[in-house]
C-alpha positions as CSV (number, residue, x, y, z in Angstrom):
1,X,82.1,43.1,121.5
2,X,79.9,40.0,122.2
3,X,77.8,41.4,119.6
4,X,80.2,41.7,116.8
5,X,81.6,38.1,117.6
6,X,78.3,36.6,117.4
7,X,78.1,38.2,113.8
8,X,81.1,36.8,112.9
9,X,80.4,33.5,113.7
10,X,77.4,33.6,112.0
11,X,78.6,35.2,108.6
12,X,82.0,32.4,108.6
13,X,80.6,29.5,110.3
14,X,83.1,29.3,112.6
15,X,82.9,28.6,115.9
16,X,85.9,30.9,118.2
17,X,86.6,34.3,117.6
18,X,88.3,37.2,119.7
19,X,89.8,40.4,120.0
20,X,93.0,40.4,120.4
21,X,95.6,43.1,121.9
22,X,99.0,42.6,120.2
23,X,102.2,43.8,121.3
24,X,105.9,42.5,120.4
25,X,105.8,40.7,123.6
26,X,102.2,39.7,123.8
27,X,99.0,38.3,123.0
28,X,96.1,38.6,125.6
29,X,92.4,38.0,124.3
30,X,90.0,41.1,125.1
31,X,86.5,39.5,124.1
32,X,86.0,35.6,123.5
33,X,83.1,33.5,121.8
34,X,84.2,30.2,122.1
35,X,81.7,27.3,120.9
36,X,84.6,24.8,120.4
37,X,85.9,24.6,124.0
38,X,89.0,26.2,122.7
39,X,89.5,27.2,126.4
40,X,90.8,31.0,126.6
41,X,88.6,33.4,128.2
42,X,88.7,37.1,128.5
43,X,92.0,38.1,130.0
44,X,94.3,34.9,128.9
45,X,97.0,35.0,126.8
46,X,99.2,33.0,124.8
47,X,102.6,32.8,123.9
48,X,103.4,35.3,120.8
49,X,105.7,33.1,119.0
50,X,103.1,30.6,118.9
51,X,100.6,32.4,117.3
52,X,99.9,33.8,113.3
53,X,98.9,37.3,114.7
54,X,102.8,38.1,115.6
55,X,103.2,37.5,111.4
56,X,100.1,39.6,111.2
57,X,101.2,42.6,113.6
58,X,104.5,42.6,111.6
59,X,103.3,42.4,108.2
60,X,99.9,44.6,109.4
61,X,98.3,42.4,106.3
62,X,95.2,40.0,106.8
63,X,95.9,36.1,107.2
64,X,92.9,33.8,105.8
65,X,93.2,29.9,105.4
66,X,90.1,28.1,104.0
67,X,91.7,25.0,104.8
68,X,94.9,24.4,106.5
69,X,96.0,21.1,104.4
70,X,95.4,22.5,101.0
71,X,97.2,25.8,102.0
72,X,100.6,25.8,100.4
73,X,101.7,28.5,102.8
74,X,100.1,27.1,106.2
75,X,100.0,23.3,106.0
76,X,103.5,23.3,107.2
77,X,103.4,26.2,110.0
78,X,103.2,25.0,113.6
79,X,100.6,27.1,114.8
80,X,97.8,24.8,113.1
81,X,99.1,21.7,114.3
82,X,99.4,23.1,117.4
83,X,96.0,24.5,118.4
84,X,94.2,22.1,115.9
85,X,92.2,24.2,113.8
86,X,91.3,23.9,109.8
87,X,90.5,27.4,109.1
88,X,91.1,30.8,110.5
89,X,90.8,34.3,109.7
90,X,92.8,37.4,111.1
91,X,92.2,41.0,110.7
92,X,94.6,43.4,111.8
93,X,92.6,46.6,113.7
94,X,94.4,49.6,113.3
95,X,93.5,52.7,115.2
96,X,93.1,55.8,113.0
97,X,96.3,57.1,114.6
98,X,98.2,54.3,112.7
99,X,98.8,52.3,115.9
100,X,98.6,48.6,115.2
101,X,96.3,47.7,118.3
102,X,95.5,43.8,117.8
103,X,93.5,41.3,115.4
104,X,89.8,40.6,115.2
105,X,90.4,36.5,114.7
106,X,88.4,33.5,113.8
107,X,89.3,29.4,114.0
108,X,87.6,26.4,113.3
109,X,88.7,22.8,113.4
110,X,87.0,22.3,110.1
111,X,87.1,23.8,106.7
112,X,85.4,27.0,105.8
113,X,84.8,28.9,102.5
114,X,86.1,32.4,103.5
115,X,88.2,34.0,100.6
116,X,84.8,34.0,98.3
117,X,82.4,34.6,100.9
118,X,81.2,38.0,102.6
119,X,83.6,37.0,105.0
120,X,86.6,39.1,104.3
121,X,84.6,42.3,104.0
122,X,82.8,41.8,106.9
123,X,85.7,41.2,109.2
124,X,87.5,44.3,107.5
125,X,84.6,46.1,108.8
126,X,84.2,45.0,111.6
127,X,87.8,45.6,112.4
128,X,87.6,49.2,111.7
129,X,84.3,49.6,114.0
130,X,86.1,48.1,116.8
131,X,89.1,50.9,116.2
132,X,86.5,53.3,115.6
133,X,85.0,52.0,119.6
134,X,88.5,52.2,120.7
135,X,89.1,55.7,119.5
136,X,86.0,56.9,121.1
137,X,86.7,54.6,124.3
138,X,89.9,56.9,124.7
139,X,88.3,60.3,123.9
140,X,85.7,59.4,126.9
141,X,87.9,58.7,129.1
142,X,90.0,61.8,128.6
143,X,86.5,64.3,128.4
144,X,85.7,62.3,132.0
145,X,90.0,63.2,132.9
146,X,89.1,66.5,131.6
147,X,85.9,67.2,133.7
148,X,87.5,66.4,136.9
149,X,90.4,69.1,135.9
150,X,87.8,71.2,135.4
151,X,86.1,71.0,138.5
152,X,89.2,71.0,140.2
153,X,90.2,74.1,138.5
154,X,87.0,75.6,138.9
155,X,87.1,74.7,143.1
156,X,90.6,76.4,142.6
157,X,89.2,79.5,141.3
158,X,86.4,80.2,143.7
159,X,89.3,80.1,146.2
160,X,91.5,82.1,144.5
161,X,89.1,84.8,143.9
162,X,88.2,84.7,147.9
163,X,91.8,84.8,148.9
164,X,92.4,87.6,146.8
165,X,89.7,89.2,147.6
166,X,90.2,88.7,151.9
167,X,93.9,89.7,151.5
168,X,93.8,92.4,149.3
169,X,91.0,93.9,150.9
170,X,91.7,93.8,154.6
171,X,95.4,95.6,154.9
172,X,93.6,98.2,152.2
173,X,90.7,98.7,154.5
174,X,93.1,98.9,157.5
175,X,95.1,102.0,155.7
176,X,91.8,103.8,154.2
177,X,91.0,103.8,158.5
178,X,94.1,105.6,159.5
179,X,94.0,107.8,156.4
180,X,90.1,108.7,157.8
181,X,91.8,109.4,161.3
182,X,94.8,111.3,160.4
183,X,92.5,113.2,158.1
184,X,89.9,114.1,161.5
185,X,93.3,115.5,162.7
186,X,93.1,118.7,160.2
187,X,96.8,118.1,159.0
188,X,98.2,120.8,157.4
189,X,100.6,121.6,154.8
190,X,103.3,118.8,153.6
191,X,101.7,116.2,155.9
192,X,98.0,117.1,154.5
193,X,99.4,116.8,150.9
194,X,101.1,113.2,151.7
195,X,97.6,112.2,153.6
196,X,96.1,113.3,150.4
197,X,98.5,111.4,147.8
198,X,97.5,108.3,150.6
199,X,93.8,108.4,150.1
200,X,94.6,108.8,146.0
201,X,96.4,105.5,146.5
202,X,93.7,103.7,148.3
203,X,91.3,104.5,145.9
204,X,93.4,104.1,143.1
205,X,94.3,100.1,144.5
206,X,90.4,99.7,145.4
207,X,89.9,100.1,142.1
208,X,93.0,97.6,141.2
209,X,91.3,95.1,142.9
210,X,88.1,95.8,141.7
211,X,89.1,95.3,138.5
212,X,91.6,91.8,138.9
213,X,88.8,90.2,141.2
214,X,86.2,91.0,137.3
215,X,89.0,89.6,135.4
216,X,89.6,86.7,137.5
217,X,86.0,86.3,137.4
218,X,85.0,86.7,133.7
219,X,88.5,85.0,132.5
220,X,88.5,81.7,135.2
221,X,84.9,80.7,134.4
222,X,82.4,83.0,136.9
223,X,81.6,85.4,135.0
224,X,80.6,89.6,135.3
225,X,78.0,89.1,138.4
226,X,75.5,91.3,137.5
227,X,72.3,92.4,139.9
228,X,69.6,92.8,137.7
229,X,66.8,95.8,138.6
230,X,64.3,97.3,137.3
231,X,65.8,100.7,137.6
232,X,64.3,104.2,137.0
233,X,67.2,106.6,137.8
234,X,70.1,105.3,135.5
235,X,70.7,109.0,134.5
236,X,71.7,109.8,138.1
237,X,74.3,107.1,138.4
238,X,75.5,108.2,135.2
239,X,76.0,111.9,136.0
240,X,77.8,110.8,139.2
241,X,80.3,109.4,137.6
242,X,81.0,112.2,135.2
243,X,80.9,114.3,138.5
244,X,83.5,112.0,140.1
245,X,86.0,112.1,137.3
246,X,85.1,115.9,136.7
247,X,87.2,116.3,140.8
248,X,89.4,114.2,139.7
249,X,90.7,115.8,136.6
250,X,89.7,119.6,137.2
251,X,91.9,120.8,134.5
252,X,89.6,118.9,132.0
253,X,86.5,119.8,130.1
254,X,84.1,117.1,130.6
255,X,80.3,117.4,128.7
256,X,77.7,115.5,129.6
257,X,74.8,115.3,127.4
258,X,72.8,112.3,129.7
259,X,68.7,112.6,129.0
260,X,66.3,111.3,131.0
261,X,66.3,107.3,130.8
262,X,63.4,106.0,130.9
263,X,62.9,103.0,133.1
264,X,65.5,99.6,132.1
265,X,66.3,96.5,133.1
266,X,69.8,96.7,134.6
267,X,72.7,96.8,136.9
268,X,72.9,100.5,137.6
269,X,76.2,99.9,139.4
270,X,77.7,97.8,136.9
271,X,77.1,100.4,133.7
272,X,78.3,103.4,136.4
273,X,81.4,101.3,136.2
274,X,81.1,100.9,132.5
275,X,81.1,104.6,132.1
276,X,83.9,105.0,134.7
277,X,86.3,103.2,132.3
278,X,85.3,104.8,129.5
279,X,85.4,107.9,130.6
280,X,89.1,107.4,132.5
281,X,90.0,106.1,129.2
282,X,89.5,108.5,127.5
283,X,90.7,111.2,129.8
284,X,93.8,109.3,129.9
285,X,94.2,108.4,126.0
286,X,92.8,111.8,124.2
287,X,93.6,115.3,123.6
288,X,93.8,116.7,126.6
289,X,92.9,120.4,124.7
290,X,89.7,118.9,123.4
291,X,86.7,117.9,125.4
292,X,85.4,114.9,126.2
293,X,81.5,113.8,125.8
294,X,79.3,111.5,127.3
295,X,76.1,110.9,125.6
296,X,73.3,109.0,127.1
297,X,69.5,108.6,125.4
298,X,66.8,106.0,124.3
299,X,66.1,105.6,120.6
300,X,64.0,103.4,119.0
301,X,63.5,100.8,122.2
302,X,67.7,101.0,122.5
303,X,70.3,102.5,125.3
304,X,72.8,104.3,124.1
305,X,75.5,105.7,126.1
306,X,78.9,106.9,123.8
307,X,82.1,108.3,125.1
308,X,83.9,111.2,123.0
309,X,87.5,112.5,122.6
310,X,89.5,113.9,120.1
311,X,93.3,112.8,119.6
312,X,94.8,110.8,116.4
313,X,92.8,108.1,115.6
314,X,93.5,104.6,116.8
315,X,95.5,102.3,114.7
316,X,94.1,99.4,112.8
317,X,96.4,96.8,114.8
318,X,95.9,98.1,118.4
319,X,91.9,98.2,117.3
320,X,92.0,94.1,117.2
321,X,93.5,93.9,120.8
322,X,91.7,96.9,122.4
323,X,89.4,94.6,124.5
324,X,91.8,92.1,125.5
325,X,93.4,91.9,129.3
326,X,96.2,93.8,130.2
327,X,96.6,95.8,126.8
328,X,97.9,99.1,127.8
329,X,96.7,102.3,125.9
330,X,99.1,105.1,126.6
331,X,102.7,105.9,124.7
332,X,104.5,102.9,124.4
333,X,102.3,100.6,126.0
334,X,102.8,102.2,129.1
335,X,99.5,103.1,131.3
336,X,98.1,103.5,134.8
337,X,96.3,100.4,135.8
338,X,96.3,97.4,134.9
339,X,94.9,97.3,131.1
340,X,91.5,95.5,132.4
341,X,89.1,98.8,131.8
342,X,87.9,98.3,128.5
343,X,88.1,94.5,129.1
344,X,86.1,94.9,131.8
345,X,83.9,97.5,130.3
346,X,83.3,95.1,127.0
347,X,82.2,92.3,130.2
348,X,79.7,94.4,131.0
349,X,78.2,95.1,128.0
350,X,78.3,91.6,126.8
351,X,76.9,90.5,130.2
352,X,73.7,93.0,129.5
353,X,73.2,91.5,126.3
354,X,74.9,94.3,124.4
355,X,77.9,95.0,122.8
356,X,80.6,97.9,123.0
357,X,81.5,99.3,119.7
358,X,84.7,101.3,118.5
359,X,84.9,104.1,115.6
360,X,87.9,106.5,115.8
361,X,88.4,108.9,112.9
362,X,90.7,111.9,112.7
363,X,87.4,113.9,114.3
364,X,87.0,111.8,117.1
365,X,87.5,108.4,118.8
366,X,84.0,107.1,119.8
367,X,83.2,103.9,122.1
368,X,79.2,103.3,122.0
369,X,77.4,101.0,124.1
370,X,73.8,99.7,123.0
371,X,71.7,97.5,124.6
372,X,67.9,96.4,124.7
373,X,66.1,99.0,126.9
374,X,63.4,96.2,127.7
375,X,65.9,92.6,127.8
376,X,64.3,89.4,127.8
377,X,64.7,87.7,131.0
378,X,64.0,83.9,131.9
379,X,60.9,83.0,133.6
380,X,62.8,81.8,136.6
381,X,64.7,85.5,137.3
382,X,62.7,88.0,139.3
383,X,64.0,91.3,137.7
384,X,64.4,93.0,141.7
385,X,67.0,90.9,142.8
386,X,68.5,88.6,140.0
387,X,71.9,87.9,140.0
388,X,73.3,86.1,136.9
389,X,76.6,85.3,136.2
390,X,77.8,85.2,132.9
């Protein structure tokens, strides 16, 4: 501002000039150059009536007057006579909004040539650079109101995800201990059918929590953790899984067709989980009278790992919000779980620097993940125990 004052006077001549803010009740200068001893600083006001800028913020038009006594409209008006000045120009500064904010003015107790002069131009762009400073002024200041939501929020999640993660955990752990005692108790019958259907469920909500603490991670700003390794024996945690799921759903005819991977750059644990969704996906979602396949290889410096069933194809409109949260796959909408497995499974693959792809025909529905068998890693990660959010 002390700038753009300065510039004024120099272009006009004159000797005061302000910024001014302008309501219907008042007039308070924001910036002052006064060279004339006019006697307002930064922070005084006058009274409104007594001023031109009321006419100004009313009109929202420009006021100049190269010389009070020769102006037909002015030489009369009180103002003049009663702050003594000869010449004056206002500008009206409007923010791009349309908010009338104030006046950029200038006054002189002498004559000035101002309505032929650069003057007017110059004070009409000067007026929209100070909006212009305003504007940005207020978009600052709501970034920095912005920032400190944000690190509130993000000080909220980290303690969300530990609550939920201490109170969900505990009373689960608690029941899987009783289940392992009443199970060293060789029940029999109905009561070792109910123990059994117990340690279904604490799996079943291990995995429930599993999968809300990802979300909350990956969806409030922490990211899929991942524990990068150099890992040789991806094939192994692969075939585990597809050994888990085969207990799990006996009735089922589960193929595996995993070849020998050759060493990656990984989370073993994290594409295990990966798989697990698929796979439970698709054991939930297809034909259960067709198999299902899981194909893993290397081609061509890539790491391919594909999930197989047959069923009716997936619809164009449930394709676009496969990957999103809580979008449930079965009849209706209706599912086990939550809806998070191929949200989280997309997390993963995203998180390695992959992607997770979809093609379901009448043949087959298909969900591929590739990803670089050697990724890039920055210089300050040590590939055996790197743990990168993302």
């Amino acid at each position: 501002m002390p700038t753009i004052l300065s510039a004024v006077c120099r272009v006009t001549g004159m000797r005061f000039a302000a910024v001014a803010r302008v309501t219907d009740q008042s007039w308070t200068a924001c910036a002052v150059r006064d060279d004339i001893g006019f006697g307002i600083a930064p922070g005084g006001e006058l009274v409104l009536a007594t001023t031109i800028c009321d006419e100004i913020r009313q009109s929202g038009r420009a006021v100049i007057i190269d010389h009070v006594a020769n102006d037909p409209d002015f030489r009369d008006h009180p103002t003049p006579q009663m702050y003594g000045f000869q010449s004056y120009i206002s500008m009206p500064i409007v923010r791009t909004n349309g908010e009338f904010f104030g006046t950029l003015c200038a006054i002189d107790p002498e004559p000035a040539r101002l309505k032929e002069g650069p003057a007017v131009e110059t004070f009409s762009l000067f007026a929209e650079l100070i909006a212009l400073h305003l504007d940005a002024g207020e978009r600052l200041r709501r970034s920095e109101a912005a920032l400190i939501d944000a690190t509130h929020a993000a000080e909220l999640r980290d303690q969300f995800i530990a609550v939920l993660g201490h109170d969900l955990r505990n009373p689960l752990a608690s029941i899987e201990a009783g289940t392992r005692l009443l199970a060293d108790a060789k029940l029999d019958g109905r009561p070792a059918k109910v123990l059994s259907l117990m340690q279904d469920s604490c799996r079943r909500m291990a995995r429930l929590i599993d999968d809300v603490l990802d979300f909350a991670r990956g969806r409030l700003g922490g990211g899929v953790t991942l524990r990068l390794a150099i890992n040789g024996d991806l094939a192994a945690a692969l075939e585990q899984v597809v050994a888990e799921l085969r207990a799990v759903y006996p009735e089922r005819d589960i193929r595996a067709e995993i070849e020998p991977v050759p060493t990656v750059i990984c989370d073993a644990a994290r594409l295990a989980q990966l798989l697990s969704n698929l796979l439970g996906n698709a054991l939930r979602h297809g034909d259960p009278e067709q198999p299902v396949t899981v194909r893993a290889s290397c081609r061509d410096g890539q790491f391919l790992l594909s999930v197989a069933n047959g069923g009716a194809p997936i619809s164009e409109e449930r394709r676009r919000t496969l990957f999103d949260p809580f979008k449930r796959g079965g009849p209706g909408g209706r599912s086990e779980g939550l809806g998070l497995g191929l949200y989280i499974a997309a997390e993963i693959a995203r998180a390695h620097g992959g992607t997770l792809s979809l093609g379901s025909e009448e043949s087959a529905t298909v969900f591929t993940f590739s990803m670089s068998a050697e990724p890039d890693l920055p210089d300050r990660v040590r590939p055996d125990e790197a743990c990168i959010p993302v």
